[in-house]
PyMOL Python script that loads the backbone (N, CA, C, O; Angstrom):
from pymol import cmd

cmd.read_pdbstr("""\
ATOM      1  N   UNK A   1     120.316  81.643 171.290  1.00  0.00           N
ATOM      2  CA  UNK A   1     119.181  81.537 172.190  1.00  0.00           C
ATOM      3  C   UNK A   1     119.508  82.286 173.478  1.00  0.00           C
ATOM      4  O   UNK A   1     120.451  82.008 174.219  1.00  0.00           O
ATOM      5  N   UNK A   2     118.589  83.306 173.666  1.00  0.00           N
ATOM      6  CA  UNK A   2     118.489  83.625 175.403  1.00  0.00           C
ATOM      7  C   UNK A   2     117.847  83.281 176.207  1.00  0.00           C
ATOM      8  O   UNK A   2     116.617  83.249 176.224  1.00  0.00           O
ATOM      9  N   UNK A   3     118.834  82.862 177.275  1.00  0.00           N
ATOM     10  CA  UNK A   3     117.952  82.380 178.677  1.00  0.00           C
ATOM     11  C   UNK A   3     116.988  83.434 179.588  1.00  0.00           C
ATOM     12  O   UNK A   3     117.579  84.349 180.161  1.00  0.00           O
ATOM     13  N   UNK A   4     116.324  83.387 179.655  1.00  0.00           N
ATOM     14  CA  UNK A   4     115.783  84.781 180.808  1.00  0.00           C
ATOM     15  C   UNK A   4     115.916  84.277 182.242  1.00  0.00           C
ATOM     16  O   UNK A   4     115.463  83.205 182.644  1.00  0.00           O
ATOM     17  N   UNK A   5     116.386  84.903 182.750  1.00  0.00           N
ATOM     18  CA  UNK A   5     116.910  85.349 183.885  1.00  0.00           C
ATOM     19  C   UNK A   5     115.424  85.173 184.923  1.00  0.00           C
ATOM     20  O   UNK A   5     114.465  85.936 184.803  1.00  0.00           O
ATOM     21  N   UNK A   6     115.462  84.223 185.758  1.00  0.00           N
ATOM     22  CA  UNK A   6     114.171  84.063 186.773  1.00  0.00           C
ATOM     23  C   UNK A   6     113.746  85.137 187.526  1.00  0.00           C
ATOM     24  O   UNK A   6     114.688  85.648 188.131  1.00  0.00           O
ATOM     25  N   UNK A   7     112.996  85.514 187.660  1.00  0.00           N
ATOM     26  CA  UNK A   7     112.194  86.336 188.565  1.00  0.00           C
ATOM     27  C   UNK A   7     112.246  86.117 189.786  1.00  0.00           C
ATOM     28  O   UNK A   7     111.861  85.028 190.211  1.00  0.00           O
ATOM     29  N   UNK A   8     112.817  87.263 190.788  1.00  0.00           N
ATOM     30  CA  UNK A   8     113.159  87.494 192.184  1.00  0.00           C
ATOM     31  C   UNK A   8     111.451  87.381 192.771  1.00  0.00           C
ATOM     32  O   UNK A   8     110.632  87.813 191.960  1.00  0.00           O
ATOM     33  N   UNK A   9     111.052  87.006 193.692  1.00  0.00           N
ATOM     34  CA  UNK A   9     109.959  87.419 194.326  1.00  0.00           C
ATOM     35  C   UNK A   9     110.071  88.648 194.573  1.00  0.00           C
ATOM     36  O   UNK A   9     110.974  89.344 195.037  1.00  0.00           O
ATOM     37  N   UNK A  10     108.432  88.944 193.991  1.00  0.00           N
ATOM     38  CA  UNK A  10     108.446  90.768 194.152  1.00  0.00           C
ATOM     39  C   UNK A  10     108.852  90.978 192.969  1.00  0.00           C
ATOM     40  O   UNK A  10     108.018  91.688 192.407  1.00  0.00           O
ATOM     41  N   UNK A  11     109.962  90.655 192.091  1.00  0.00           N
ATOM     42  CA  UNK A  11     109.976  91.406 190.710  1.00  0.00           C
ATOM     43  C   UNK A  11     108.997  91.499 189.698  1.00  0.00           C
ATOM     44  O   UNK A  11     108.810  92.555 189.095  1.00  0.00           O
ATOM     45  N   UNK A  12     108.446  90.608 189.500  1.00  0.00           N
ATOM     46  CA  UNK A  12     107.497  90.502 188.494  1.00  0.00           C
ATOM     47  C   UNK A  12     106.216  91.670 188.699  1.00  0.00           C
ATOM     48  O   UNK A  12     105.579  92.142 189.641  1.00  0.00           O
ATOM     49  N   UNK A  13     106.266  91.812 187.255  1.00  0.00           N
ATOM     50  CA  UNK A  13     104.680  92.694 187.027  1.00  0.00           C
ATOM     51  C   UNK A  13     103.590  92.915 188.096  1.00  0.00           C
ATOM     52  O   UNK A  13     103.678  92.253 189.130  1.00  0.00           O
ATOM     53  N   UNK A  14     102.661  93.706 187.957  1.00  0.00           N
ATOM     54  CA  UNK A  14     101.089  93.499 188.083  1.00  0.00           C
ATOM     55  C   UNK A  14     101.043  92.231 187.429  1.00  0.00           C
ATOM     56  O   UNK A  14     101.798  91.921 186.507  1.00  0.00           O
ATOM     57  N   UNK A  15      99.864  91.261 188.066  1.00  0.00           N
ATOM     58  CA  UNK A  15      99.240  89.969 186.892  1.00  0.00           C
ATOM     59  C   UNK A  15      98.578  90.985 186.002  1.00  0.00           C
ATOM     60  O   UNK A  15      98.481  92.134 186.432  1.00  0.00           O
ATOM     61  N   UNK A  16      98.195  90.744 185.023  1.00  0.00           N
ATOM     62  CA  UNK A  16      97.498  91.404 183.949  1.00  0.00           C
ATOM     63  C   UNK A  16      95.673  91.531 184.310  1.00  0.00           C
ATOM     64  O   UNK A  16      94.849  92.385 183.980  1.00  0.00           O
ATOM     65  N   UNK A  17      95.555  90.309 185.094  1.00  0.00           N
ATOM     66  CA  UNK A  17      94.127  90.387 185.748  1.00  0.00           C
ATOM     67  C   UNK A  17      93.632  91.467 186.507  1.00  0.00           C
ATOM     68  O   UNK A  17      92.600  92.127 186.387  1.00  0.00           O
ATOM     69  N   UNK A  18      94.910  91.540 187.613  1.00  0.00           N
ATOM     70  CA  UNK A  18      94.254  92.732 188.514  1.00  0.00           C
ATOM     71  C   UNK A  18      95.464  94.484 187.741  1.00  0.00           C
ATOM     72  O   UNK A  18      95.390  95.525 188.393  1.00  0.00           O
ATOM     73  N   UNK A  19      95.980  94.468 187.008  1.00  0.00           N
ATOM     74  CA  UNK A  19      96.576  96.092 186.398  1.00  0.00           C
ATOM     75  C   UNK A  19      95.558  96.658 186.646  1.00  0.00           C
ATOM     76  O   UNK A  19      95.241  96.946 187.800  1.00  0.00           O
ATOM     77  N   UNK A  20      94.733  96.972 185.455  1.00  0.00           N
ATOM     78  CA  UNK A  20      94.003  97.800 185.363  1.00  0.00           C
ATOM     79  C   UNK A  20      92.879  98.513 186.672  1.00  0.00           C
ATOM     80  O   UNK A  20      92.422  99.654 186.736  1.00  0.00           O
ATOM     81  N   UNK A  21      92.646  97.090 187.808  1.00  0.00           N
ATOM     82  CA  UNK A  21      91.735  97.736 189.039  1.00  0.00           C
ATOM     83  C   UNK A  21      92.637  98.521 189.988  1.00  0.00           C
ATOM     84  O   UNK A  21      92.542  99.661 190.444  1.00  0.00           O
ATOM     85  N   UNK A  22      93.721  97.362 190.174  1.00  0.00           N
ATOM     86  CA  UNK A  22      94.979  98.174 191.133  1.00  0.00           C
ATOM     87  C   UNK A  22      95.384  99.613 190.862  1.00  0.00           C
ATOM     88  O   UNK A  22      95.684 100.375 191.781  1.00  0.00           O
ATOM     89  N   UNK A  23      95.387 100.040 189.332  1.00  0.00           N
ATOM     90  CA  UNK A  23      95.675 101.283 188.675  1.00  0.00           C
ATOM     91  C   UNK A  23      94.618 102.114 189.403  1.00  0.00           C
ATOM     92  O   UNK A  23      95.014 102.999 190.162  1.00  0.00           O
ATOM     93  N   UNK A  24      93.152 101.883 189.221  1.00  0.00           N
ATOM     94  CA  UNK A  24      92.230 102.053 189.780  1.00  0.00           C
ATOM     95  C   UNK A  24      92.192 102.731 190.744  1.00  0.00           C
ATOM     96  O   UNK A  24      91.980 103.944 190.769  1.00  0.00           O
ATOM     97  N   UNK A  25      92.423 101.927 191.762  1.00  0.00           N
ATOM     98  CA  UNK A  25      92.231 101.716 193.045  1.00  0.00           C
ATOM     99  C   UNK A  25      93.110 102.677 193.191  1.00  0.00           C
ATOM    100  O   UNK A  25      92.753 103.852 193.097  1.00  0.00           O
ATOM    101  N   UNK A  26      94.447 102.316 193.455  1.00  0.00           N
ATOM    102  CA  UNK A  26      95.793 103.200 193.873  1.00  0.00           C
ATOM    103  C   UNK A  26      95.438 105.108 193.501  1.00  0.00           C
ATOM    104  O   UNK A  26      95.537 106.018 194.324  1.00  0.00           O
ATOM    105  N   UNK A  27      95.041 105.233 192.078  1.00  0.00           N
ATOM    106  CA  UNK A  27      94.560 106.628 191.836  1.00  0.00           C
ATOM    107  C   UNK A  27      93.571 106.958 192.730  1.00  0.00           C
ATOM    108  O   UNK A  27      93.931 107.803 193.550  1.00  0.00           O
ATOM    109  N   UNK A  28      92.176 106.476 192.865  1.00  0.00           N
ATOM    110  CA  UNK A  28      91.222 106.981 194.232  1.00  0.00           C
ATOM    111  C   UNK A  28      91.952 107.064 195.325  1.00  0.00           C
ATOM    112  O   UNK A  28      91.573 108.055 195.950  1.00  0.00           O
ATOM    113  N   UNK A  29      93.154 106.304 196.090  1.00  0.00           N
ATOM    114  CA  UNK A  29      93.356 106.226 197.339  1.00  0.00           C
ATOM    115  C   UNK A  29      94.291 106.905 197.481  1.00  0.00           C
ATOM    116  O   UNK A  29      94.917 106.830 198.538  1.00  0.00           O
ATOM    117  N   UNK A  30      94.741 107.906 196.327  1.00  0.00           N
ATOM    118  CA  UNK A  30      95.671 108.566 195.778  1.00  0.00           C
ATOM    119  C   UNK A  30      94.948 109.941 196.170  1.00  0.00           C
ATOM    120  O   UNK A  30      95.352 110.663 197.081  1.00  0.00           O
ATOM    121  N   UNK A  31      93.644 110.263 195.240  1.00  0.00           N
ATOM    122  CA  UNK A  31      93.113 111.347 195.684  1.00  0.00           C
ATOM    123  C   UNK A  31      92.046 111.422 196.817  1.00  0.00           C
ATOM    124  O   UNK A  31      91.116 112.229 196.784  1.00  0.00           O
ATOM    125  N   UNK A  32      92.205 110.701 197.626  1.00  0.00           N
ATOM    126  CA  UNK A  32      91.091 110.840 198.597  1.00  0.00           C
ATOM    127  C   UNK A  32      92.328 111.515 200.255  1.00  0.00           C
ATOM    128  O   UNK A  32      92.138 112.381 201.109  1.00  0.00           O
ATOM    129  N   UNK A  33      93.538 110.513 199.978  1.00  0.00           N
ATOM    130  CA  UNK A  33      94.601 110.589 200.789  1.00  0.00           C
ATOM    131  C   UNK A  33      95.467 112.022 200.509  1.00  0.00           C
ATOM    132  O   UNK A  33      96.016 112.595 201.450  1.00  0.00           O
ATOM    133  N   UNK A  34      95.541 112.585 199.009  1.00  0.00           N
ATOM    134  CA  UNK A  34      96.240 113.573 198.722  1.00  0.00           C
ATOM    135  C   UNK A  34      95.302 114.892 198.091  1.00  0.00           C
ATOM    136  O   UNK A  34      95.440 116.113 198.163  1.00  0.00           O
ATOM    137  N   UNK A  35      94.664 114.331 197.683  1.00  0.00           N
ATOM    138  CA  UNK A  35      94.028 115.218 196.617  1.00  0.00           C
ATOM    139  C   UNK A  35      93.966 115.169 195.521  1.00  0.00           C
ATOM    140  O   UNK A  35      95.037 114.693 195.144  1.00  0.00           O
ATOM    141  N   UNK A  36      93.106 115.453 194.376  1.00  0.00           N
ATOM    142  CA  UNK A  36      93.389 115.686 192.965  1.00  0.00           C
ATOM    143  C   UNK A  36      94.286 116.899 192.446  1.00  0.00           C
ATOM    144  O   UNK A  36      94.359 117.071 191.229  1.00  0.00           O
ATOM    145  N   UNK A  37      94.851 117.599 193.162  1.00  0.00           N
ATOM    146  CA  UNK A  37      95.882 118.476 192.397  1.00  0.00           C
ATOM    147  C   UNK A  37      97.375 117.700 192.806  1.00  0.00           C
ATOM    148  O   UNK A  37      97.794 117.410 193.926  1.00  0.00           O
ATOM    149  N   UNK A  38      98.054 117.464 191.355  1.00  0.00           N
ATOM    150  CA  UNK A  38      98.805 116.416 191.443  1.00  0.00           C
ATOM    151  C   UNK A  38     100.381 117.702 191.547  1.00  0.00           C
ATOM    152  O   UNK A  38     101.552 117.342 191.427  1.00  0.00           O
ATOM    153  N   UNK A  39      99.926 119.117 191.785  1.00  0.00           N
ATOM    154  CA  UNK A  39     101.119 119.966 191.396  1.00  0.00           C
ATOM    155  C   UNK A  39     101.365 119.939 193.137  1.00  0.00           C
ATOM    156  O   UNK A  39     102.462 120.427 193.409  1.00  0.00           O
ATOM    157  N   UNK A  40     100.683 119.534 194.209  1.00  0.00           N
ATOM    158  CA  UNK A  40     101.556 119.334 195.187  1.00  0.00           C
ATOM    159  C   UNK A  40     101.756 118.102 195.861  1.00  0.00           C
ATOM    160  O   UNK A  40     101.061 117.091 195.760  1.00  0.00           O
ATOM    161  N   UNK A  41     102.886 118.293 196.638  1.00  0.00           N
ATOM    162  CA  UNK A  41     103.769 116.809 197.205  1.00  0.00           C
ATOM    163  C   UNK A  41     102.835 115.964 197.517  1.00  0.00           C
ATOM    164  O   UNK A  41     101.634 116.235 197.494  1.00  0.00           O
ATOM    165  N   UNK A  42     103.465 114.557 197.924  1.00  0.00           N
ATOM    166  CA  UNK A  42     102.119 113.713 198.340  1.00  0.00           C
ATOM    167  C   UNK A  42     102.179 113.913 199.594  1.00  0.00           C
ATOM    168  O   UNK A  42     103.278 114.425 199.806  1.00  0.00           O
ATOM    169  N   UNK A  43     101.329 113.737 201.021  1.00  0.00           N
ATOM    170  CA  UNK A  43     101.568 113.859 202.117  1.00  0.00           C
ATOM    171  C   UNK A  43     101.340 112.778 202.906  1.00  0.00           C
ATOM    172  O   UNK A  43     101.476 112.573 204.112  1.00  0.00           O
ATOM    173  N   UNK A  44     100.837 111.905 201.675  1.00  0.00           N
ATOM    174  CA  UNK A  44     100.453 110.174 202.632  1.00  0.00           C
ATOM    175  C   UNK A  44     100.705 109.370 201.707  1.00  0.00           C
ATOM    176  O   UNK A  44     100.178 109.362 200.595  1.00  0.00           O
ATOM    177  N   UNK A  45     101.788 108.418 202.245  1.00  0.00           N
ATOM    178  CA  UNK A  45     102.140 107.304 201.125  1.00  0.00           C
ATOM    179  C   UNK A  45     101.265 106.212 201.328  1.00  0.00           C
ATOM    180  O   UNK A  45     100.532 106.495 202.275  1.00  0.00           O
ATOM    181  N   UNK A  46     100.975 104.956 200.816  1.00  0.00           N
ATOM    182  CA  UNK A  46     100.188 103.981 200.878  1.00  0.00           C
ATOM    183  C   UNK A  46     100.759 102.911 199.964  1.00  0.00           C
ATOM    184  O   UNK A  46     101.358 103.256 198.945  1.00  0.00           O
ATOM    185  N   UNK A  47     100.609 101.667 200.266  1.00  0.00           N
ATOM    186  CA  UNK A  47     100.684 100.429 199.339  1.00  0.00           C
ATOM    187  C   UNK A  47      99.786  99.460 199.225  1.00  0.00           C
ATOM    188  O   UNK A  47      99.066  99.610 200.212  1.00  0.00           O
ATOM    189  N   UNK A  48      99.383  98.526 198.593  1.00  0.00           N
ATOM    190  CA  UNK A  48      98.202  97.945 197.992  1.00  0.00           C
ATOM    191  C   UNK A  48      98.685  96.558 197.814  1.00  0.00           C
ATOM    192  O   UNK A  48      99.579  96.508 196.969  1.00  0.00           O
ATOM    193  N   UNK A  49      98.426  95.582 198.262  1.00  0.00           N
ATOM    194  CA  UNK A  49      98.905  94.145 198.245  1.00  0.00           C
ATOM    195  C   UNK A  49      97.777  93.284 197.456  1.00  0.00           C
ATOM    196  O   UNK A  49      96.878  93.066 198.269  1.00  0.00           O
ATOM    197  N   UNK A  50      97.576  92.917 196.653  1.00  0.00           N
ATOM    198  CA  UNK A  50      96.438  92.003 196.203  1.00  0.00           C
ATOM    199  C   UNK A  50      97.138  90.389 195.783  1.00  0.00           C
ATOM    200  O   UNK A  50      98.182  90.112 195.193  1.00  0.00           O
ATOM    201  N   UNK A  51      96.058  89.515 196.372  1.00  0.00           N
ATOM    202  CA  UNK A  51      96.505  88.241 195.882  1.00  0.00           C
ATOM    203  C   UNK A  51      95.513  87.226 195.961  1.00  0.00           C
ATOM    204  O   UNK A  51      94.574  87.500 196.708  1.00  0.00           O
ATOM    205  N   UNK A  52      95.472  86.012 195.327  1.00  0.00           N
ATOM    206  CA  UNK A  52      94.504  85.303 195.014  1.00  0.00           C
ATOM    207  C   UNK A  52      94.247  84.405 196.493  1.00  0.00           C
ATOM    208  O   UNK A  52      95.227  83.725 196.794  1.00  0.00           O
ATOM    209  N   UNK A  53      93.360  84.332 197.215  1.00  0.00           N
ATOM    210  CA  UNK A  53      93.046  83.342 198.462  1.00  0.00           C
ATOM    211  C   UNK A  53      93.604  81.796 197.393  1.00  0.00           C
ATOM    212  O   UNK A  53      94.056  80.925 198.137  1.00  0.00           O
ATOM    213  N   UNK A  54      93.620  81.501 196.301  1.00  0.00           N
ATOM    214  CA  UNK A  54      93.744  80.524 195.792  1.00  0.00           C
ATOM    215  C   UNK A  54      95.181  80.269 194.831  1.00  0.00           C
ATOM    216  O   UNK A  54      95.297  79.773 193.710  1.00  0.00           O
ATOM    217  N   UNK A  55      96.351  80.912 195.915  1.00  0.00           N
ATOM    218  CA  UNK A  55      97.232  81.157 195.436  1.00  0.00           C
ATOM    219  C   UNK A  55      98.067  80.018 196.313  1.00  0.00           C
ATOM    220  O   UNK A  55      97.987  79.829 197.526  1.00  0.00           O
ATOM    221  N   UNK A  56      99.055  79.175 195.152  1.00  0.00           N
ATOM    222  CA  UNK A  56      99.757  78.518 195.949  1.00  0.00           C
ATOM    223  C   UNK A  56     101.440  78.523 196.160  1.00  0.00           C
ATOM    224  O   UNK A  56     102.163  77.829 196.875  1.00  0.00           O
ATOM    225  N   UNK A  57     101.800  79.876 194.992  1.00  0.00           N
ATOM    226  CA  UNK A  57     102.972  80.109 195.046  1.00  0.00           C
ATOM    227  C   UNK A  57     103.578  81.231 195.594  1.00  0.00           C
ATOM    228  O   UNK A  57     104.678  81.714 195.326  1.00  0.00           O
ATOM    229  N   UNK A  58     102.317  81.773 196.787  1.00  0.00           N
ATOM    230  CA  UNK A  58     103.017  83.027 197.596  1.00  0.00           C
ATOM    231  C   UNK A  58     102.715  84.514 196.483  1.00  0.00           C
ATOM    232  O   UNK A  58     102.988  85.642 196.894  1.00  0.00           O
ATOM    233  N   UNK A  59     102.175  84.297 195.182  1.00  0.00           N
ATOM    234  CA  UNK A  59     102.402  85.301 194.968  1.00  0.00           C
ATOM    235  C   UNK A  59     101.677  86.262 195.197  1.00  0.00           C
ATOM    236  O   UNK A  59     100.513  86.064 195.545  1.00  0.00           O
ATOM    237  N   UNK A  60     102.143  87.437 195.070  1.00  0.00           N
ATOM    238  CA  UNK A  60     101.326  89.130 195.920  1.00  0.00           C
ATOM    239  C   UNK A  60     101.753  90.257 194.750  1.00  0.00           C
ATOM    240  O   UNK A  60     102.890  90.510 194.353  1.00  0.00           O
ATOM    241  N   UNK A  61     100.601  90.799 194.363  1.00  0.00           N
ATOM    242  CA  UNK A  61     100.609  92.250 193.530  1.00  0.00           C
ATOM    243  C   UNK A  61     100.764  93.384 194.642  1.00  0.00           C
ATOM    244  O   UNK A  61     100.412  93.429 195.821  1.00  0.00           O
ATOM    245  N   UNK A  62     101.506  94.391 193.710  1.00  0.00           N
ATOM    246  CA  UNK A  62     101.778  95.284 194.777  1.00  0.00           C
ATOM    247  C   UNK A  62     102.156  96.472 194.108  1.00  0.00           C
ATOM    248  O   UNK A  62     103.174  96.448 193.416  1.00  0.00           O
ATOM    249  N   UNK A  63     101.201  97.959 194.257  1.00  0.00           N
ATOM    250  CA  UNK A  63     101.747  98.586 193.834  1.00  0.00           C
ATOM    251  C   UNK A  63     101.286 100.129 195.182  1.00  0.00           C
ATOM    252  O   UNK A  63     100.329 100.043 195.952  1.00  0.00           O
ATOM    253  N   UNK A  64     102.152 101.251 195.128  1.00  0.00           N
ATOM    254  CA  UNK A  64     102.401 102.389 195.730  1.00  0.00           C
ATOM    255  C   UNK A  64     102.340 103.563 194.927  1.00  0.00           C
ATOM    256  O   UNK A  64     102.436 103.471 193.704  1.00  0.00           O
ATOM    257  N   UNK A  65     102.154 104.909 195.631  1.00  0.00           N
ATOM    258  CA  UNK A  65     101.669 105.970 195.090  1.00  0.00           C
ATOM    259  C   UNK A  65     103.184 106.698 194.971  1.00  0.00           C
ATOM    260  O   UNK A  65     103.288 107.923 194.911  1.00  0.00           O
ATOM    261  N   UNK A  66     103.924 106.123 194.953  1.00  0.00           N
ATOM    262  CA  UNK A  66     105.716 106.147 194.648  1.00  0.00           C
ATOM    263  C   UNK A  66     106.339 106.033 196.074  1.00  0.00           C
ATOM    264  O   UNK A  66     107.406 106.603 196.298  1.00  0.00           O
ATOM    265  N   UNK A  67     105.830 105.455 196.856  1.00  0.00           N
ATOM    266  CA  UNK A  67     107.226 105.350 198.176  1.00  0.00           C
ATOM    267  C   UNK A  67     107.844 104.759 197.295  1.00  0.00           C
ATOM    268  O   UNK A  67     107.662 104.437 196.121  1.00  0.00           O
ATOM    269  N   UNK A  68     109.151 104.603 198.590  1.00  0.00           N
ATOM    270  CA  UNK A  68     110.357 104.158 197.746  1.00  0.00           C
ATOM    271  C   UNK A  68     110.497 102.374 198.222  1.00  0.00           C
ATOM    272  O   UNK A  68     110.251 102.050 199.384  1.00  0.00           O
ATOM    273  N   UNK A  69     110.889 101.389 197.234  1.00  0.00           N
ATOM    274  CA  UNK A  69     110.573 100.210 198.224  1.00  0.00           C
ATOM    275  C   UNK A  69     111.544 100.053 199.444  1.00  0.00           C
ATOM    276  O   UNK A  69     111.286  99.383 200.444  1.00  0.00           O
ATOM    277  N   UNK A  70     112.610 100.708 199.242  1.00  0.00           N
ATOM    278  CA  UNK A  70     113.111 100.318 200.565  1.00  0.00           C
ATOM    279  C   UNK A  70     112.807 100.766 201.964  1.00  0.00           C
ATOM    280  O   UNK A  70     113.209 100.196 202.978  1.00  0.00           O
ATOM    281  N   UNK A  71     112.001 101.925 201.916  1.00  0.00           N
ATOM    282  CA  UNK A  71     111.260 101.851 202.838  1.00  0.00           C
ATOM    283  C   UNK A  71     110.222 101.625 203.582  1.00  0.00           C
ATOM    284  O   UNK A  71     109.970 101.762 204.779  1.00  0.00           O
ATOM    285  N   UNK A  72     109.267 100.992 202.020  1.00  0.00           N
ATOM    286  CA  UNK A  72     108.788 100.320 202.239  1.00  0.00           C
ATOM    287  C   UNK A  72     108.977  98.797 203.209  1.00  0.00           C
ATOM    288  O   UNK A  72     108.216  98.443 204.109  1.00  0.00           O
ATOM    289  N   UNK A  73     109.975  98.200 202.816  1.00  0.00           N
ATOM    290  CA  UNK A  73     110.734  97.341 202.962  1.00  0.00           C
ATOM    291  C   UNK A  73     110.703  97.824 204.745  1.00  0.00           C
ATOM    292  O   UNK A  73     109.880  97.347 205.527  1.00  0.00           O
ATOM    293  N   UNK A  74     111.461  98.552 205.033  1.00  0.00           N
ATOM    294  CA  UNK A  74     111.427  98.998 206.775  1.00  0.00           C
ATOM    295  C   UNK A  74     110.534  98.912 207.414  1.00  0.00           C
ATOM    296  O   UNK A  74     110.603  98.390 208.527  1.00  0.00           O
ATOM    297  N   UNK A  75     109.036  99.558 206.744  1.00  0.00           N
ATOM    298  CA  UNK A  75     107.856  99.693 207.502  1.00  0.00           C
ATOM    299  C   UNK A  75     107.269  98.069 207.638  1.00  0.00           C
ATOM    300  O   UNK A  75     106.329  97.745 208.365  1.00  0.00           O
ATOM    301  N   UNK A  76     107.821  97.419 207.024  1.00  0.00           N
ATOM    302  CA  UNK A  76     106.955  96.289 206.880  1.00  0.00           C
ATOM    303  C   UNK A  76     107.448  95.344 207.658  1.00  0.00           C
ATOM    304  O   UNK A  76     106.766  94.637 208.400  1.00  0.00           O
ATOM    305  N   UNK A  77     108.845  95.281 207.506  1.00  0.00           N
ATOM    306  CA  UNK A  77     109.422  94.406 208.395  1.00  0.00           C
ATOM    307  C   UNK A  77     109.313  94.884 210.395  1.00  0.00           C
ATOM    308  O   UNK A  77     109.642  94.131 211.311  1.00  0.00           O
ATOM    309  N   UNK A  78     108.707  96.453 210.552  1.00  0.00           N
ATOM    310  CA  UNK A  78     108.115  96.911 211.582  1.00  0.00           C
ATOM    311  C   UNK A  78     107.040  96.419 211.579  1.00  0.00           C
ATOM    312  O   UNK A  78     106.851  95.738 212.588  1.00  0.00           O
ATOM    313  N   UNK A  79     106.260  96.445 210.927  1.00  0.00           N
ATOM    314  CA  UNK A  79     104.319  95.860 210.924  1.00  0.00           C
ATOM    315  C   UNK A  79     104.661  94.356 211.295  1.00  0.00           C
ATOM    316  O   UNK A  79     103.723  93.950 211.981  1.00  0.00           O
ATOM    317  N   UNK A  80     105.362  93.619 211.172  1.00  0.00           N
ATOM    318  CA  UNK A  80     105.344  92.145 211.212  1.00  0.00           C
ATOM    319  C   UNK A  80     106.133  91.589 212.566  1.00  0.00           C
ATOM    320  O   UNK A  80     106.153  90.464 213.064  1.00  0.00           O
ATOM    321  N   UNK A  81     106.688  92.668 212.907  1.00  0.00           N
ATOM    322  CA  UNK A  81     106.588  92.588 214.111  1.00  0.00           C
ATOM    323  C   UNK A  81     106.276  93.000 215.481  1.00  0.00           C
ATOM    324  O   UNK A  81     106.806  92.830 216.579  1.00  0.00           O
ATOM    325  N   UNK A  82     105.024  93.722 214.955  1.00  0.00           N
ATOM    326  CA  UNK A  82     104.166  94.402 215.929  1.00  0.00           C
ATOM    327  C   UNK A  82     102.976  93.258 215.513  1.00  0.00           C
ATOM    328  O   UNK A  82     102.200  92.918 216.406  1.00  0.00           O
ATOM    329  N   UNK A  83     102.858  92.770 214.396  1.00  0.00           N
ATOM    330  CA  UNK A  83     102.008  91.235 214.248  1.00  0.00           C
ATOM    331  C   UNK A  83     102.226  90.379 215.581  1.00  0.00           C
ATOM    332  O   UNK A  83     101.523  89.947 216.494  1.00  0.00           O
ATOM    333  N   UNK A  84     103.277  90.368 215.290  1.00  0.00           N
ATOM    334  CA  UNK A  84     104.067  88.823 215.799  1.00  0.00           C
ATOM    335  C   UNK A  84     103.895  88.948 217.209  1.00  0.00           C
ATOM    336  O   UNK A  84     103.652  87.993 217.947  1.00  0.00           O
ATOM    337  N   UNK A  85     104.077  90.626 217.734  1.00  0.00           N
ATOM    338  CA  UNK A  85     104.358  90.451 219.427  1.00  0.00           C
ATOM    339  C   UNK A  85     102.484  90.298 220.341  1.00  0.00           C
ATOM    340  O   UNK A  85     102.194  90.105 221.521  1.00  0.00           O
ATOM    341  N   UNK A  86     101.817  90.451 219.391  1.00  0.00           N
ATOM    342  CA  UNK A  86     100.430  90.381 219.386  1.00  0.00           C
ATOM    343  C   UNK A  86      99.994  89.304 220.136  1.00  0.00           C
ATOM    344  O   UNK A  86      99.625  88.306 219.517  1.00  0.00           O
ATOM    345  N   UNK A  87      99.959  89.304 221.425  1.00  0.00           N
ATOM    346  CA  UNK A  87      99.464  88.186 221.927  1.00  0.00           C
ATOM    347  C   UNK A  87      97.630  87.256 221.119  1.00  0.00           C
ATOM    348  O   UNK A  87      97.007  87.996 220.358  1.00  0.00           O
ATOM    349  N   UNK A  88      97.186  86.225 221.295  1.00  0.00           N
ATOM    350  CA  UNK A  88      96.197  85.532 220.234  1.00  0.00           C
ATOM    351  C   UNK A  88      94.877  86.211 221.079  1.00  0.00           C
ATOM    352  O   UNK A  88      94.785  86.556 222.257  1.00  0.00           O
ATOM    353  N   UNK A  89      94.160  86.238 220.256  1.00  0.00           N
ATOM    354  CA  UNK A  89      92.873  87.100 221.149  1.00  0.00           C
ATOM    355  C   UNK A  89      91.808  85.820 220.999  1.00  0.00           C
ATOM    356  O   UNK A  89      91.261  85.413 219.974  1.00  0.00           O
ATOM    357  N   UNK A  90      91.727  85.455 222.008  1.00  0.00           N
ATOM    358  CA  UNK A  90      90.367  84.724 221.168  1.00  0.00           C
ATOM    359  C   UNK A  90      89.127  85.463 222.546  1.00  0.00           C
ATOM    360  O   UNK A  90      89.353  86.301 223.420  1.00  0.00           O
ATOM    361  N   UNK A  91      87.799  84.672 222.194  1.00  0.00           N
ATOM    362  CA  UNK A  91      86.973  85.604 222.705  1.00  0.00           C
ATOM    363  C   UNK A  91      85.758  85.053 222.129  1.00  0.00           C
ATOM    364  O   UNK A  91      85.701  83.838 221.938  1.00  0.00           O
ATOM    365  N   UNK A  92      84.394  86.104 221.713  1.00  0.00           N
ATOM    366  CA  UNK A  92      83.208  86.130 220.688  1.00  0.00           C
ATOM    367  C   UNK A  92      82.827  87.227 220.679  1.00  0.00           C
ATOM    368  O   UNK A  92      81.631  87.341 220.412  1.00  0.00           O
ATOM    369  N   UNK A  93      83.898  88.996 221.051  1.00  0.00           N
ATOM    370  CA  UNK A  93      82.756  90.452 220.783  1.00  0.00           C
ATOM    371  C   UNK A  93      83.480  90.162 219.233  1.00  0.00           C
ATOM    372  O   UNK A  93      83.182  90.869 218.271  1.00  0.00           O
TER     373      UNK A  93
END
""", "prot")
cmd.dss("prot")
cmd.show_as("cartoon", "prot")
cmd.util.cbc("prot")
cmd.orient("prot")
C-alpha cells in the first residue's frame, strides 16, 4: 500500500470546476497583454487567483502566463505590504 504524500498549500491542481475557464481566461489576458503571435517574448506577466467566497479551507486556484513562482512569490509578499501600510479609508465617494 502507498501512502500519498499531503499536499503543500499551493500544490494542488486547478479544481477541475474552474480548469477549463482559468485556461480561458489566462489565454485572452495572454493575448490582449501580449498578443496573439506566440513567436515573441512575453512582455507582461500576470497571475489569476480564483476561489470560492464559500471557501473554508483557504483554498485559491492559481495559474500564470509562465512567471516563475518565485517571483511571483516576491511580488506578492511586496503587494501585501503595500496592503498592510494602507491606512483604512472610510468615507461614502
Amino acid at each position: 500500500m502507498t501512502s500519498k504524500k499531503p499536499e503543500r498549500l499551493g500544490d494542488a491542481p486547478i479544481e477541475e470546476r474552474f480548469r477549463e475557464l482559468m485556461v480561458g481566461a489566462a489565454k485572452g489576458l495572454d493575448d490582449v497583454f501580449n498578443g496573439e503571435d506566440r513567436s515573441q517574448d512575453h512582455k507582461v506577466g500576470f497571475v489569476l487567483l480564483v476561489f470560492p467566497f464559500d471557501s473554508t479551507d483557504g483554498r485559491c486556484n492559481y495559474i500564470s502566463n509562465g512567471a516563475d513562482r518565485k517571483d511571483i512569490v516576491v511580488m506578492m509578499k511586496e503587494q501585501i505590504k503595500r496592503f498592510e501600510g494602507q491606512p483604512e479609508m472610510k468615507g461614502t465617494a
